[in-house]
VOGU-3710 file (C-alpha; in Angstrom, 3 decimals, decimal comma):
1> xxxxxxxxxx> -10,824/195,982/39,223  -8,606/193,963/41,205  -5,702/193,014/39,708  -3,094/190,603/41,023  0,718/190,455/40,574  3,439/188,354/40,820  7,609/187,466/39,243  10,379/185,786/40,149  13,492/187,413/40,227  14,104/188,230/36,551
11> xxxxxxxxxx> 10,461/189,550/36,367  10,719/191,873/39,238  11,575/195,344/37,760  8,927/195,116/35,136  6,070/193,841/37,788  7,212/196,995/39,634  7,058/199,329/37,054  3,727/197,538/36,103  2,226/198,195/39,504  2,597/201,826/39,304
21> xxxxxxxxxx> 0,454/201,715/36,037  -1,962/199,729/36,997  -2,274/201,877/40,032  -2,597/205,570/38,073  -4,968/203,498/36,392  -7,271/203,598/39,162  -7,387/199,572/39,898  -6,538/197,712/43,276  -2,765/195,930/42,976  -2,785/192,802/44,879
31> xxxxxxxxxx> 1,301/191,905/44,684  2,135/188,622/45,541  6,034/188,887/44,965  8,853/188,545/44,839  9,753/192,169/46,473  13,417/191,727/45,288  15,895/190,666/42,511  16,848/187,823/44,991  16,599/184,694/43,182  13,379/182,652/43,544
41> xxxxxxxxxx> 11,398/179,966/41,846  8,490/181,646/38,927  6,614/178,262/39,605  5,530/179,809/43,324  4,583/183,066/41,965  2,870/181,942/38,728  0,663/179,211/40,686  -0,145/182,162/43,319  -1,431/184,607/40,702  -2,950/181,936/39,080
51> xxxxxxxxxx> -5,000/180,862/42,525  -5,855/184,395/43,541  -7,088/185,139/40,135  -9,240/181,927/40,833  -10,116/183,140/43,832  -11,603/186,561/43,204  -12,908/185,344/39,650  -16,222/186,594/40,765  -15,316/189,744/40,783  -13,321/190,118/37,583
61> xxxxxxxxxx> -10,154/189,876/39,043  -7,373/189,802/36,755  -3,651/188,814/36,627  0,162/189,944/35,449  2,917/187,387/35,930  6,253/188,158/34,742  9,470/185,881/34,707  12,703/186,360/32,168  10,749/184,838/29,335  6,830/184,879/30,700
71> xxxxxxxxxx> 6,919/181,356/29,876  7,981/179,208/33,009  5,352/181,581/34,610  2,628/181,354/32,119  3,170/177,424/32,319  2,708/177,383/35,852  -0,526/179,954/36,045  -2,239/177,792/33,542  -1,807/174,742/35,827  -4,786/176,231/37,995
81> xxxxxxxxxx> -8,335/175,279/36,366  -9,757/178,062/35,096  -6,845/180,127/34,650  -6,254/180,836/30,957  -2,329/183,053/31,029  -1,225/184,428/28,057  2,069/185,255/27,130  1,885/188,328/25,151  4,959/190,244/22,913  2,564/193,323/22,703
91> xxxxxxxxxx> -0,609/195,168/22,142  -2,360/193,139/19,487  -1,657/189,582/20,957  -2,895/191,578/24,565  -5,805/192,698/23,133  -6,848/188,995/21,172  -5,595/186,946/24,131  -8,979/189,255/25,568  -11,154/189,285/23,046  -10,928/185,856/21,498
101> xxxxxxxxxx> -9,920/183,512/24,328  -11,293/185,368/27,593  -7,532/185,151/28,997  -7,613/186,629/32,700  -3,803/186,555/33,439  -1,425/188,455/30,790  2,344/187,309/31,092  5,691/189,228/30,083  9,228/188,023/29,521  11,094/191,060/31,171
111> xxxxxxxxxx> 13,980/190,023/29,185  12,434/189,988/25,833  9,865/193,066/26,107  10,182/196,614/26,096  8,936/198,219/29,240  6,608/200,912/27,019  5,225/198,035/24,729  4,628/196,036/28,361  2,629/198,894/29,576  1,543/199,389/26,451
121> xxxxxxxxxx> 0,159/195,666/26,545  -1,035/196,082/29,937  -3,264/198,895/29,429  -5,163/197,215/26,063  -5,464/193,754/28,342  -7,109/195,472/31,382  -9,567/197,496/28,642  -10,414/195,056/26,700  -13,681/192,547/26,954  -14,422/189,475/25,576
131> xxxxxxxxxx> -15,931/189,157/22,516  -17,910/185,766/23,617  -19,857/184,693/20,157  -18,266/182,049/18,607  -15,714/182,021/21,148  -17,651/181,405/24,046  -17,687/177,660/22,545  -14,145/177,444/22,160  -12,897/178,730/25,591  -15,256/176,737/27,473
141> xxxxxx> -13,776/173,740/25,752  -11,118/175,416/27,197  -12,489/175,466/30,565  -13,502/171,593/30,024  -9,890/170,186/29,398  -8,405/168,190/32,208
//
């Protein structure tokens, strides 16, 4: 699977340590930045994971954005259509933001998540399917909102 990358400044230790996982995991990293701890703006690099996800939807692509909080990121991912981020505080919200609502970007606060429950996180998101059923109807209202 490929799975794409991105943070801002306050994200970027995490994303890095994240790579490496998702690496020994046997997937393809597509990183999109920031490659330092020099300030920068998580709108660019949520917006870019969310496009890239977008753009490689076909083939399952999915996406990690992390900022101080995961929110300003998150925010900015879900402004792409289709994108549905999640910001997650650990396994069991990674694992539901996949099974119930078909989320295909995960998002961390580096400042308010451990780096083991991140990877942690990580590893149940990129495992996990959808369960579609009932909530096939609800994310493609999802899908639908404008």
């Amino acid at each position: 699977m490929k799975v794409v990358v991105g943070s801002d400044h306050a994200g970027f230790l995490l994303k890095e340590r994240l790579k490496t996982l998702i690496g020994s995991l046997g997937h393809e990293v597509i990183d999109l930045g920031t490659h330092s701890t020099e300030s920068t703006d998580y709108p660019d690099y949520g917006a870019a994971v969310g496009r890239k996800v977008m753009e490689l939807a076909g083939e399952g692509a999915k996406g990690v954005c992390v900022c101080g909080t995961g929110i300003g990121i998150g925010i900015a991912a879900n402004k792409i259509s289709g994108v549905r981020a999640a910001v997650v505080s650990g396994a069991s919200a990674a694992r539901l933001a996949r099974a119930h609502n078909d989320a295909n970007i995960i998002c961390f606060g580096e400042r308010l998540i451990g780096p083991v429950v991140a990877d942690d996180a990580l590893k149940i998101f990129l495992e996990t399917p959808f369960d579609g059923g009932r909530h096939a109807r609800r994310v493609e209202k999802l899908n639908e909102l404008k």
